[in-house]
N, C-alpha and C positions, 0 to 999 in steps of 0.2 A: 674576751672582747677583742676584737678586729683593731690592730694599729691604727687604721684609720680612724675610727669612732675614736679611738681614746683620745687622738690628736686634734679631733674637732673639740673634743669638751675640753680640754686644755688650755685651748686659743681664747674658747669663749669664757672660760674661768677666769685666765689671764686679761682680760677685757674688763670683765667688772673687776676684780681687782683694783686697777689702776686707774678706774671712769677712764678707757681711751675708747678712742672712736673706730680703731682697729687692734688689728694681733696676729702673730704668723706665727708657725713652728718651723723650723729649718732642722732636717740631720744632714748629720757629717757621714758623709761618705768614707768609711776608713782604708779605701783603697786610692781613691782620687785627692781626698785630703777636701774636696768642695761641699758644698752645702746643698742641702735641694730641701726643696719648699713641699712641707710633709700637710700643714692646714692651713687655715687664715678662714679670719671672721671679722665683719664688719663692711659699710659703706666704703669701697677706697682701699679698699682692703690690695687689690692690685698691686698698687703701690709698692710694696712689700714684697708681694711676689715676685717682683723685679728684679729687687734684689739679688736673688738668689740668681739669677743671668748674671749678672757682671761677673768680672772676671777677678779670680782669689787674690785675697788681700784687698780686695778695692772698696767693699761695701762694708757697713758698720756691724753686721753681723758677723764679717770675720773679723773684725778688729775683736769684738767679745770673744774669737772661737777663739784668737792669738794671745789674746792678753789672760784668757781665763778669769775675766771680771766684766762686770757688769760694763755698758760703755753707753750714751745715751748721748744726743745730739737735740739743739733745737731748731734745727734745721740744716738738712741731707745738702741740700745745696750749694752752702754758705760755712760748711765746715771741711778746713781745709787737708783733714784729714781723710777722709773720703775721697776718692776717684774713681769715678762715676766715669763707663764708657759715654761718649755724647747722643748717642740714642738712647741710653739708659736716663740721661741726667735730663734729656727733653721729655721723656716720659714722667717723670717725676715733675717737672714743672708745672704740669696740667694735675695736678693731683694736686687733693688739700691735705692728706696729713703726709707731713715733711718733718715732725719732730719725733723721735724715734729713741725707745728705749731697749737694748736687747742685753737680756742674761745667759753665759753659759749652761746648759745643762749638764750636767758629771755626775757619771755612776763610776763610785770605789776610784774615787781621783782622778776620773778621764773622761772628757769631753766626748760627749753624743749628737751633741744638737745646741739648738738655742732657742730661746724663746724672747721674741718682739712683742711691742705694745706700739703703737703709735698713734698722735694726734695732730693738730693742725699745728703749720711751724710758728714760731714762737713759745709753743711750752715750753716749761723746764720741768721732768718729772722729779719731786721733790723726796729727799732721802728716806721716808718711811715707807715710798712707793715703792724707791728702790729695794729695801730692806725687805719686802711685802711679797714684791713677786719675786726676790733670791730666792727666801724662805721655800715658796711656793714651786717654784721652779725644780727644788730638789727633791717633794715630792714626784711633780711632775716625771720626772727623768727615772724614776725606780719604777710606777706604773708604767709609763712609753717602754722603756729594758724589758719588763716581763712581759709582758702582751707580744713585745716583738720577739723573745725566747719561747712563747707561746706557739707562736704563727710559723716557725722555725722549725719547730720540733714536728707539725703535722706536715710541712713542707718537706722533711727526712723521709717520714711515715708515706705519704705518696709517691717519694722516688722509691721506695723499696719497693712499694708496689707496682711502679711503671715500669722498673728495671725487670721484675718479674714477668708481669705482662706481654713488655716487650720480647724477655728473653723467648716465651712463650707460642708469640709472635713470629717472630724470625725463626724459629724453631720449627713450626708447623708450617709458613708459609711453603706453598709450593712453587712459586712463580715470585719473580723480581716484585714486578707489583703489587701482589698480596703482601711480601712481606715491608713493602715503604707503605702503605695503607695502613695495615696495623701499628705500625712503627709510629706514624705521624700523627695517629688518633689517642695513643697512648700519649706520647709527646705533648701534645697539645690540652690533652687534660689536666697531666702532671704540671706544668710550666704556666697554667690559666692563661695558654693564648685565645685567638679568636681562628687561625685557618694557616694552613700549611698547604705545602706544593714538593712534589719530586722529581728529579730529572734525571735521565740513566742514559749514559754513552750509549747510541747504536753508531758501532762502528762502519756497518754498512751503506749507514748513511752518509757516515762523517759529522754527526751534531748529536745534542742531547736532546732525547726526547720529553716532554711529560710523561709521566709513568703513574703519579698518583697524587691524590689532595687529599687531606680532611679539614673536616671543618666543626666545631664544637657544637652546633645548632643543626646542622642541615647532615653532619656524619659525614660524607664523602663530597665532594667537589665533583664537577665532572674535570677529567685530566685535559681533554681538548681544548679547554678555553686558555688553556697555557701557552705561552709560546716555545717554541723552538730555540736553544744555543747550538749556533757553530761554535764550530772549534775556535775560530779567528774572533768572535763574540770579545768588547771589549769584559763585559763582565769577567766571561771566563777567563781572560787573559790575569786579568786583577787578583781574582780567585789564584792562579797558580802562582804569579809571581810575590803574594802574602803568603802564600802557604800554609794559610790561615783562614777560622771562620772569620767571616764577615758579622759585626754586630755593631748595629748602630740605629740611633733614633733621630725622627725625621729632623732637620735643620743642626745635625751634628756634622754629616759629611758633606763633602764638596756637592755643588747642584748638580753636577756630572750624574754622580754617582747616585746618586739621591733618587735621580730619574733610570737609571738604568736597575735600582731592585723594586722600582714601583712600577717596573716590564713584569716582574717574576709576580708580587703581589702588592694589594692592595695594602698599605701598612702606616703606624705612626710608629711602632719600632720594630725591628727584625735582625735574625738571626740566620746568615746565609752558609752549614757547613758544608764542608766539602768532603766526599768520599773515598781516599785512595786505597790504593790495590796496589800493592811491588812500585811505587813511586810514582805512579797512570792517576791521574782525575779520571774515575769509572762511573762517579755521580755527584751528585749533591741536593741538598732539601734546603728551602728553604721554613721557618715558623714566624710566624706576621699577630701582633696587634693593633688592631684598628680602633682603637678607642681611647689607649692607655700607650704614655708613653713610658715604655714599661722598663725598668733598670734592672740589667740583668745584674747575678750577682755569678761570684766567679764558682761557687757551686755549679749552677744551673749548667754552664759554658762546659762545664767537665763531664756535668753529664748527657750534653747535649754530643758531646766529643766522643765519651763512651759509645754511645749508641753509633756514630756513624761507625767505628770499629765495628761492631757484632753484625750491622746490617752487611761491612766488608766481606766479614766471614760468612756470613750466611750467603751472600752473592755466590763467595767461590764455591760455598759446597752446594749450591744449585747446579752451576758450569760444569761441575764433579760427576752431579748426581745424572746430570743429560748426558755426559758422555759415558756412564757405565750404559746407563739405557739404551743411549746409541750401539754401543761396543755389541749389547746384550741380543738385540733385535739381529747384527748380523750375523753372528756368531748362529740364533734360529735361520737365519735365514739361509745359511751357509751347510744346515743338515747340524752343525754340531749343540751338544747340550746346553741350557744355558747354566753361567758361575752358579756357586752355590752362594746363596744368600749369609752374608756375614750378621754378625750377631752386634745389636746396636749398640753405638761407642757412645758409653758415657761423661768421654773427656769433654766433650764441650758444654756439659750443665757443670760438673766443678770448674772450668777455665768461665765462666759467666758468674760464678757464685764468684770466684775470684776477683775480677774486673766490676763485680756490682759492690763489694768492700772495699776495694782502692778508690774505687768512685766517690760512694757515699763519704767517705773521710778523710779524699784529699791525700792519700797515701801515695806512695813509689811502686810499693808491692807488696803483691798479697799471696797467698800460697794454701791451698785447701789440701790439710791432710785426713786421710779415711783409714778408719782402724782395721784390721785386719784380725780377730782374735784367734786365728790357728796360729801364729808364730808373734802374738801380741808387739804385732810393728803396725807405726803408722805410716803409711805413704803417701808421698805427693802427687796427688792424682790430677788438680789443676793447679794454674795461676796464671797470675798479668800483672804485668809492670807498662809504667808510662815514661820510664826512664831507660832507652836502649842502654848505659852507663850498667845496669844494673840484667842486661839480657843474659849472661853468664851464670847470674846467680838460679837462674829457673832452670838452665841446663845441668847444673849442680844437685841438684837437692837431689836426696835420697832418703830412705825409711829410717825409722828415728822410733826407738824402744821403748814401750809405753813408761814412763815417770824419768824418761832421758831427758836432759836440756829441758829448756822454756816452753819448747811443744809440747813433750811428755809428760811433761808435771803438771799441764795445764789441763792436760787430756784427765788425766790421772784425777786432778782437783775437784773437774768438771766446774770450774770456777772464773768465771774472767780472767784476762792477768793484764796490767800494763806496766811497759820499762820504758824509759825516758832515752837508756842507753844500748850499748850492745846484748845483746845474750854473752852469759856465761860461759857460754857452751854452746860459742854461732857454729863451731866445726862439726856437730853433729847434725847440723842443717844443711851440709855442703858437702859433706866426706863422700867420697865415693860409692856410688851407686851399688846394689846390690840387683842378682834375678831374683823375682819372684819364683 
C-alpha cells in the first residue's frame, strides 16, 4: 500500500483514538532535520498543517521530535514554549483546535515522524490518551517504515530501468533533439513528473534554444512555446555561477527567481540541471510538477545528474559523428575512397553500466570488468567516478586473474561480495597495465 493511504488511515485511527476533532502526520526529513506534513484528518485540520511551515524548533511537533516524548499543550498560543512565527500564530488564532497532542514516531530507536491529535484549546489530553496513542503510534511507525521501504525499492526498480532506457536513448539518438526527447520522457516517468523542457547553446546565435519537451499525458510538447536564453539571461547567469542544479519548490526561493524558472515552465516544484562540456554550459533541462509539491530526495538529484553527463557524451559523439561524415563526403568528393568503416565500440555500454551502479547506490566508483576465457583474465573495459580525487584510479586498473583479489574471487564465486573496508589485494586492481 501507497505511503500515502497508509498515512491517511493512521491520522484517522489516531483520531478516534483520542475523540479529537483533528490529527496530522509529520516525517522527518533526515537530510534537513524538518518535518513536513505527510496526512491530516478532520474539520480544522489546517491548523496542524501549519505547523509544519514554522521554522525548526518552533512548533510543538518538534519539541516531541527533540525531546523524543510525547509533548501536548492546551493551547498553541498561550504556551510559552512554542514560537510561533506571527503569520503562523494569526493563523492559528482563527482556528478552533489550539490544544495539541504530538508523539514521537521511532523505528529501532530513531525518530521518523510524529503523530498529532488535536482539539479545541482548553483540553488537556488525559494520561491514558496519552499512553493510548504512544502505544499506537509505535505500531503506526513500523507500517509507515515498510510501505515507505516498499515505495523505495520500486523506485530503484524504475531508475534501472530509466537508466537503461535512457542509455538506450542517447545511444540511438541521431540528432541533439531526439536524444533530450527521449531523455526527458524517460526522466519524467521515472521521477512521476508532469512535463519537461530542453535548451541547447546555438552558438551562432549566441543563446539557448528549445530543442525539446515531454510531457507525461500529451508525450511531447511542442519546443516553440519555449522561450529563448541569452547568454547575458539572468537565469543562466545563476545557473553558472552555482555551478549547480537548480531545485526548488514554489515559495522556497526568492520571488526573483521564482519568476524567472516559471519563464522555462509551468511548475509547483522543479528541477533546473545544467549541461557541461570541458567547463562550457552547452545546455540544460529543465523537469516541472504542477500539482505536487514534490521533495526531491538526494537519489533522484544524482540521477538526474547522471543523465545530464551521458546526454554530455552523447552530444560530443554527435559533433564526432557529423564531422567524420563531413570529412567523409569530401574526401568522395575530392575523387578519393571513403575510410573504412571501424568496427562498433563497445566502451560506452560498460562506461554506462558503470555510471548507472555508482548512480543507483550513491557510490564514488564503479568499474565493469569482462572475462576473457583465452588467457582467463578479467579486464576493465568500463567505468565512472563522480569524484575527480579518484580519476587516477580508472587510468590504473588493469586485468586481474580469475580468483585473484576481491574481483577474481567474486567472479570465480559468481556470488555477491560486500567489504566495509579496502580490498586485500587493492594492488591487483591498479598494477600496471598489460596488452592484450
Amino acid at each position: 500500500m501507497e505511503p500515502e493511504m497508509v498515512g491517511q488511515g493512521i491520522v484517522q485511527r489516531a483520531r478516534t483514538l483520542c475523540d479529537a476533532a483533528v490529527s496530522a502526520l509529520y516525517a522527518l526529513d533526515p537530510e534537513s532535520g524538518g518535518l513536513a506534513l505527510e496526512a491530516r484528518a478532520g474539520e480544522g485540520a489546517e491548523v496542524l498543517g501549519r505547523l509544519a511551515a514554522a521554522p525548526a524548533g518552533a512548533s510543538v511537533a518538534d519539541l516531541a521530535t527533540e525531546s523524543g516524548r510525547p509533548v501536548a499543550t492546551p493551547d498553541l498560543l498561550a504556551d510559552p514554549r512554542i514560537r510561533l512565527p506571527p503569520v503562523v500564530r494569526a493563523q492559528v488564532a482563527q482556528s478552533d483546535p489550539r490544544a495539541v497532542l504530538c508523539v514521537p514516531l521511532r523505528v529501532d530507536a530513531r525518530t521518523v515522524g510524529v503523530l498529532a491529535v488535536g482539539d479545541v484549546a482548553g483540553r488537556v489530553f488525559r494520561g491514558d490518551q496519552v499512553r493510548l496513542l504512544e502505544a499506537f503510534s509505535d505500531q503506526a511507525a513500523v507500517a509507515l517504515e515498510q510501505s515507505r521501504l516498499h515505495r523505495e525499492a520500486r523506485q530503484r526498480l524504475r531508475q534501472i530501468e530509466m537508466v537503461l532506457a535512457v542509455t538506450q536513448a542517447v545511444g540511438a539518438g541521431p540528432h541533439p533533439t531526439e536524444i533530450f526527447r527521449r531523455t526527458l520522457r524517460e526522466l519524467v516517468r521515472s521521477l512521476g513528473a508532469d512535463t519537461a523542457g530542453a535548451w541547447l547553446l546555438d552558438p551562432a546565435l549566441g543563446r539557448f534554444v528549445p530543442c525539446a519537451g515531454s510531457h507525461v499525458v500529451m508525450e511531447v510538447t511542442e519546443a516553440r512555446s519555449r522561450p529563448d536564453l541569452t547568454l547575458d539571461d539572468p537565469l543562466i547567469e545563476e545557473i553558472k555561477s552555482r555551478g549547480a542544479p537548480i531545485c526548488t519548490r514554489v515559495g522556497e526561493a526568492d520571488p526573483e527567481l521564482d519568476r524567472r524558472l516559471a519563464r522555462l515552465l509551468a511548475h509547483k516544484a522543479i528541477v533546473v540541471q545544467p549541461v557541461w562540456s570541458n567547463g562550457e554550459l552547452i545546455a540544460l533541462f529543465a523537469i516541472a510538477w504542477l500539482s505536487d509539491t514534490h521533495r526531491f530526495s538526494a537519489d533522484e538529484l544524482r540521477l538526474v545528474e547522471a543523465m545530464a553527463d551521458r546526454i554530455a557524451g552523447s552530444l560530443g559523439s554527435v559533433d564526432l559523428r557529423r564531422g567524420d561524415e563531413e570529412r567523409a563526403r569530401q574526401r568522395v568528393a575530392e575523387g578519393a575512397p571513403p575510410p573504412a568503416a571501424s568496427a562498433p565500440d563497445g566502451q560506452g555500454v560498460f562506461d554506462t553500466i558503470a555510471m548507472a551502479a555508482a548512480t543507483l547506490l550513491a557510490g564514488k566508483l564503479a568499474v565493469v570488468w569482462v572475462a576473457d576465457p583465452r588467457d582467463r583474465m578479467l579486464w576493465p573495459e568500463g567505468s565512472y567516478t563522480t569524484d575527480p580525487a579518484l580519476e587516477h584510479l580508472r587510468t590504473g586498473l588493469a586485468a586481474i586473474p580469475y580468483g585473484e583479489g576481491a574481483v577474481g574471487e567474486t567472479f570465480e564465486s559468481r556470488a555477491p561480495r560486500y567489504s566495509a573496508g579496502r580490498c586485500s589485494r587493492a594492488r591487483a586492481c591498479t598494477r600496471a597495465s598489460r596488452s592484450r
